[in-house]
N, C-alpha and C positions, 0 to 999 in steps of 0.2 A: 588237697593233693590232686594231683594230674597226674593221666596217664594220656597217651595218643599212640594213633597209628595212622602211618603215611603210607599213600601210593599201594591200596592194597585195591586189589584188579575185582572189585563187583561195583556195577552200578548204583550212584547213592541211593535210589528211591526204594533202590530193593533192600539198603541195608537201613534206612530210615523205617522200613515198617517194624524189623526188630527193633530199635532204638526206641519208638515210644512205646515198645511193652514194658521195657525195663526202667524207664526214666521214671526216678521218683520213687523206686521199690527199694528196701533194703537188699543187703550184696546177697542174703541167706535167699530169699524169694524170689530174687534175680537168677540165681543160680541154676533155682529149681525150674522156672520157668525156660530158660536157656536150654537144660540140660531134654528136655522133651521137645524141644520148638522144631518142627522137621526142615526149618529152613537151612540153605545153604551156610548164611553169615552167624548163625547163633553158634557155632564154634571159635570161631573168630572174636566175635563179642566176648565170650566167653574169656576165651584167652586174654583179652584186656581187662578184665574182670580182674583176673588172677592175677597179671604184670602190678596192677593198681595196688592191690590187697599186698602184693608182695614188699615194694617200697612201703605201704604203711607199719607191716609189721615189727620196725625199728622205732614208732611211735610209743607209745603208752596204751592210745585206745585200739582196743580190740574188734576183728574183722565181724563178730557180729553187731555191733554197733555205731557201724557205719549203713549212710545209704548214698543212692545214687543222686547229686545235686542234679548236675546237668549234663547232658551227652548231645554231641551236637554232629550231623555228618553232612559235611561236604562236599563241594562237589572237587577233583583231583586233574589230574592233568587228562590230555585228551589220545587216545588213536589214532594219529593219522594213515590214512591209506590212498591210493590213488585206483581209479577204474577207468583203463581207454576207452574213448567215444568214437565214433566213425570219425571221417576225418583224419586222424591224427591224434588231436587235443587228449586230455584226460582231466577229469574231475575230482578233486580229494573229497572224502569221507570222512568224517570225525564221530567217534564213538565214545560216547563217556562214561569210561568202562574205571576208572579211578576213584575213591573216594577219600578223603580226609575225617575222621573221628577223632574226638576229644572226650575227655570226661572230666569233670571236677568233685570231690569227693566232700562227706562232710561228715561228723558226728551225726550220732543221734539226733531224731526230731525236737526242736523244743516243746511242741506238743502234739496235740492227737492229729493226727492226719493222715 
C-alpha cells in the first residue's frame, strides 16, 4: 500500500532526518516516536502515517501488524525569486523549500528484525 504527499513547503534534508527514524519501525513505534519528536515535520509525517493506516483499513490485516517498508523524500519543486543588482540587472534565487514523500507499506516481518 502507498500513500504520498506532494509539494509540502519544508526542505527535504530536514524532513529526511525524521524519515530514517521511522523507516523500517512498525506503524505502533512509529507513532510513538512521531508523537514526542519536537521537529517541525513529525506531524506531517505523522499524518501520512494515518492517511496510509486509513486506506489499509478496508484490508483484512490489521494497523498493528503492519510496518513501515520504505519512505523515501524528495526533493519538489523550486522558489524562485529575484534580487536587483546595481546596474540594473537582477539575479534569481532558488530555494528548495519542496519536498516529495512516499511510503510503501507491508505486513508483518517474515522474521526477527
Amino acid at each position: 500500500m502507498r500513500a504520498s504527499l506532494n509539494n509540502h513547503r519544508t526542505a527535504p534534508r530536514k524532513v529526511r532526518l525524521v524519515a530514517d527514524l521511522v523507516r523500517g519501525k512498525s506503524v505502533s513505534v512509529a507513532k510513538q516516536k512521531l508523537a514526542f519528536l519536537p521537529k517541525k515535520t513529525a506531524p506531517v509525517i505523522e499524518k501520512l502515517l494515518d492517511s496510509a493506516i486509513a486506506k489499509r483499513k478496508c484490508r483484512v490485516v490489521s494497523p498493528e501488524e503492519l510496518f513501515i517498508k520504505t519512505i523515501t523524500v524528495n526533493k519538489g519543486g523550486m522558489q524562485k525569486r529575484y534580487r536587483p543588482f546595481a546596474r540594473g540587472p537582477c539575479r534569481y534565487d532558488t530555494k528548495n523549500y519542496e519536498s516529495h514523500r512516499d511510503r510503501a507499506w507491508s505486513p508483518a516481518r517474515p522474521g526477527p528484525g
